[in-house]
C-alpha positions as CSV (number, residue, x, y, z in Angstrom):
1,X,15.2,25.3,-3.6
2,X,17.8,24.4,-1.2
3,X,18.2,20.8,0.6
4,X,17.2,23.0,4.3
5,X,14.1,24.9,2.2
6,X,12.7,21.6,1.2
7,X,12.4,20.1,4.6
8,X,11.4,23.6,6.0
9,X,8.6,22.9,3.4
10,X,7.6,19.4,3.8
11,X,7.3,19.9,7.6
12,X,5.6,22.8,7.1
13,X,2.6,20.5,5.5
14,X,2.9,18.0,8.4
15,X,3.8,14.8,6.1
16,X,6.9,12.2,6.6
17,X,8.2,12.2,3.3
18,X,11.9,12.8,2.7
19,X,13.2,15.4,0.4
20,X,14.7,12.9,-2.2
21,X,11.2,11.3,-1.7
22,X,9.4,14.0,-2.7
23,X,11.8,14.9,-5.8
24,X,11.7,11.5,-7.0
25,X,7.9,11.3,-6.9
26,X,7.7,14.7,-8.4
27,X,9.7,13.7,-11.0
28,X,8.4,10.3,-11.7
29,X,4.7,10.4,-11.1
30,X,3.7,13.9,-10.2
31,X,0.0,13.0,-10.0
32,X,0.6,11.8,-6.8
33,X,2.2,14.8,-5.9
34,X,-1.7,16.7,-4.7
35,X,-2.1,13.9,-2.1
36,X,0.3,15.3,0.3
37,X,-1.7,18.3,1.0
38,X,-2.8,18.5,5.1
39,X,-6.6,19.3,4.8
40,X,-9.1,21.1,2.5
41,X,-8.2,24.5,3.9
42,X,-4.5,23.6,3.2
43,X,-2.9,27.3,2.0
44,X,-1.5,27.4,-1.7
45,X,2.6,26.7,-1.7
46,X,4.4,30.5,-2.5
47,X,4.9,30.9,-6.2
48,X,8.5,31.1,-5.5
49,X,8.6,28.3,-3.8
50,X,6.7,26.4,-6.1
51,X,8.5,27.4,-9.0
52,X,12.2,26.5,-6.8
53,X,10.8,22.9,-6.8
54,X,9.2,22.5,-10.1
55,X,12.4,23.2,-11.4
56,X,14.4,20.3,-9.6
57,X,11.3,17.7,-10.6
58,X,12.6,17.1,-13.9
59,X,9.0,17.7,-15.1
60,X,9.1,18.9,-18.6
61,X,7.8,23.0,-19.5
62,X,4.3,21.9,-20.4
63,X,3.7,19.9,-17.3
64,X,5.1,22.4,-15.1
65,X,2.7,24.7,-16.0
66,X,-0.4,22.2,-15.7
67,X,1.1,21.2,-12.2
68,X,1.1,25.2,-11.5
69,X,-2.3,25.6,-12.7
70,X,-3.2,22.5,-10.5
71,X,-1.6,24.1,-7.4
72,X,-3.6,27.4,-7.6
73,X,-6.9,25.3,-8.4
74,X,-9.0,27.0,-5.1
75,X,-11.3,23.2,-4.9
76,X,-7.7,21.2,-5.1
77,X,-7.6,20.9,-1.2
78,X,-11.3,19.7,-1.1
79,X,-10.3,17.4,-4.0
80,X,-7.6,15.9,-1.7
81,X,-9.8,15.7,1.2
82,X,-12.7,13.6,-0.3
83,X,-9.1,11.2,-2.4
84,X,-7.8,11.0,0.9
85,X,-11.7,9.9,2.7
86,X,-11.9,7.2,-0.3
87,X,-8.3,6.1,0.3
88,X,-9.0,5.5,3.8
89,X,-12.4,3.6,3.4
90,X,-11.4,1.7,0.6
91,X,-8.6,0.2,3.1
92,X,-10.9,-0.3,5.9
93,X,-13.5,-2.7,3.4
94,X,-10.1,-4.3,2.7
95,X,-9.0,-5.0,5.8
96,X,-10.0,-7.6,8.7
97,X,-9.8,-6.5,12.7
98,X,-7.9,-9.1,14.8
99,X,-11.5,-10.3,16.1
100,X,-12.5,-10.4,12.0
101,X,-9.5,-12.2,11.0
102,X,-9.7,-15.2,14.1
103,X,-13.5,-15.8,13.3
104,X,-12.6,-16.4,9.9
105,X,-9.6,-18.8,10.3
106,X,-11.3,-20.2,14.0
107,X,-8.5,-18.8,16.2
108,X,-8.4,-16.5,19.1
109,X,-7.7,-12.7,18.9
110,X,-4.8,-13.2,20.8
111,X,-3.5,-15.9,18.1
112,X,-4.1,-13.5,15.8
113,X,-1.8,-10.7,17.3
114,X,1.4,-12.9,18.4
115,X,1.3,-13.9,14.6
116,X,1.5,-10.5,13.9
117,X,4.2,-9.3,16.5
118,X,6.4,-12.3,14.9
119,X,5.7,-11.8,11.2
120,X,3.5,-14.3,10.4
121,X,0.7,-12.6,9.7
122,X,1.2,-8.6,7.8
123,X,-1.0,-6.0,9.6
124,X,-1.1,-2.3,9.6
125,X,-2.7,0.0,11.8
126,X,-5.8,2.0,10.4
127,X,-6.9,5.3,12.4
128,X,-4.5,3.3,15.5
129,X,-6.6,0.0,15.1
130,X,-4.3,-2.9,13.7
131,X,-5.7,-4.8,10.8
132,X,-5.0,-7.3,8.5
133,X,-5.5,-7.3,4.5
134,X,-7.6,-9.9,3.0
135,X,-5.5,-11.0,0.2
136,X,-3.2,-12.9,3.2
137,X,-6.5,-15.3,3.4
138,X,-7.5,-17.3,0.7
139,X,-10.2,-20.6,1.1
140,X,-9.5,-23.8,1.2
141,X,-11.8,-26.3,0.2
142,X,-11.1,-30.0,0.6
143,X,-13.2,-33.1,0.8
144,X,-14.2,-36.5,2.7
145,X,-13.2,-38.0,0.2
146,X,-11.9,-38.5,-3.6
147,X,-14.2,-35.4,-5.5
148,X,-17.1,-36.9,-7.3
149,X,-20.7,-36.6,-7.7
150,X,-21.7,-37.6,-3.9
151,X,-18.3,-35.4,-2.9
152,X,-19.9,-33.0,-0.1
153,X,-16.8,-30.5,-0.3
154,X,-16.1,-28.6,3.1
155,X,-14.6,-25.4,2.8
156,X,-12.0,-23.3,5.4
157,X,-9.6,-19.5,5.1
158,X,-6.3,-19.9,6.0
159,X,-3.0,-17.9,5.5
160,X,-1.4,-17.6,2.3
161,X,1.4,-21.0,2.5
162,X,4.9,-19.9,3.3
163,X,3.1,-16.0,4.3
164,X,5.6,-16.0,7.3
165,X,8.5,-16.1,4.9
166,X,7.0,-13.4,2.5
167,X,5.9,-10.8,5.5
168,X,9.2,-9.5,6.7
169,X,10.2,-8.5,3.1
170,X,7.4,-6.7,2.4
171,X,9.0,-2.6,2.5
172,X,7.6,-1.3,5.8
173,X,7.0,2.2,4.1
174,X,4.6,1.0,1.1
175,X,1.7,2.1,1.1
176,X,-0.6,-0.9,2.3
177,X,-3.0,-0.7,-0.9
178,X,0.1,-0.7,-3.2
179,X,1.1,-3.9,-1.5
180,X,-2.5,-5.5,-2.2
181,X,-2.4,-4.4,-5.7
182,X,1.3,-5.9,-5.8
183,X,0.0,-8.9,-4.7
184,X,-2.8,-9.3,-7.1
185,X,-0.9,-8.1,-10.6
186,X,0.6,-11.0,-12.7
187,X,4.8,-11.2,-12.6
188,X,6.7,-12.4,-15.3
189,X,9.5,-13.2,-12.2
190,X,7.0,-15.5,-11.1
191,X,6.1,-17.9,-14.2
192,X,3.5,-14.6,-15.0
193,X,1.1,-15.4,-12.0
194,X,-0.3,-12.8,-9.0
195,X,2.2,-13.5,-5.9
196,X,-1.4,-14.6,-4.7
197,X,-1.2,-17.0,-7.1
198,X,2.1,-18.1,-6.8
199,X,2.2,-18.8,-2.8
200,X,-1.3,-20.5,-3.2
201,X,0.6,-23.0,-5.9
202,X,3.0,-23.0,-3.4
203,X,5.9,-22.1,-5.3
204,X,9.0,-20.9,-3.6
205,X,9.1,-17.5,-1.6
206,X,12.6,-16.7,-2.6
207,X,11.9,-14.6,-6.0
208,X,8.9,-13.1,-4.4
209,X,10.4,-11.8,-1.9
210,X,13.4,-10.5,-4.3
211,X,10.6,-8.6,-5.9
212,X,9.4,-6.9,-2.5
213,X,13.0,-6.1,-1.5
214,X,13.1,-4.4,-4.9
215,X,9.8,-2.2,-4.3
216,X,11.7,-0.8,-1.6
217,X,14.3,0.7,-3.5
218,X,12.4,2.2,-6.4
């Protein structure tokens, strides 16, 4: 398949995803490949067509021929439809709305959206409503005093220290649930601690945002 049929194809099936993209993901994880499919009624790609790019994948015989079988399968746009509907909710029970995210920390909406607008707070935008991942929140508990047994402890969210620092390298194209999982997986850049982990300990943003420039070049 030639550099023009490729993009003839991808915007055929109405997604944003660049040719090299595309190859590269077919290549390396071509699992994801059945995602990109527009809706459950989505027509199968042309055997020749689907052949042409199979063979620029780099996909070996054997899984070829499974991701052939896979593209005829009849239910695979249904299959899509009801990844795609657990995509989305999983990322809306993830997520806070501006009003969510001030009650929690005890600001105003409007707080809440100039931090977005300059970067201090990382937000996405969810069937055109902006909101915010949880992970950027973490609690807070402190005390009236030195912690003992008559310690009442008193407990409050607020942003992830040095968050401001860590938002504007975060790749704007990644996926917003790979970012949470990011986020929550150990790295051995980062003394093997969660970047969760790591700004809550307040260690330094610098490596952590090497490692985000680097996502956006894989």
């Amino acid at each position: 398949m030639s550099t023009a049929a490729a993009e003839d194809f991808l915007n055929a099936i109405a997604t944003d995803v660049s040719v090299v993209e595309f190859t590269r993901a077919a290549a390396e994880h071509p699992e994801w490949m059945p995602s990109r499919a527009p809706s459950p009624t989505a027509a199968p790609m042309p055997s020749a067509q689907l052949d042409a790019l199979l063979a620029m994948s780099g996909l070996s015989e054997v899984e070829q021929e499974e991701a052939r079988r896979e593209a005829r399968d009849p239910a695979l746009g249904a299959r899509i439809a009801v990844h795609d509907t657990g995509v989305a909710a999983h990322l809306l029970g993830s997520t806070l709305t501006t009003q969510q995210a001030a009650d929690l920390l005890g600001r105003d909406p409007s707080n809440i959206r100039r931090g977005v607008q300059a970067g201090r707070y990382y937000a996405v935008r969810v069937a055109g409503t902006l909101r915010l991942p949880e992970w950027q929140f973490v609690e807070e508990v402190t005390y009236d005093h030195t912690p003992g047994e008559d310690a009442v402890p008193d407990s409050e969210f607020v942003a992830l220290p040095n968050l401001a620092d860590v938002v504007p390298a975060i790749p704007r194209d990644l996926h917003p649930e790979a970012v949470a999982g990011f986020m929550a997986t150990e790295q051995a850049e980062l003394d093997g601690r969660s970047p969760t982990e790591w700004l809550r300990g307040g260690g330094d943003p610098g490596p952590l945002c090497d490692l985000l420039a680097g996502l956006g070049h894989q």
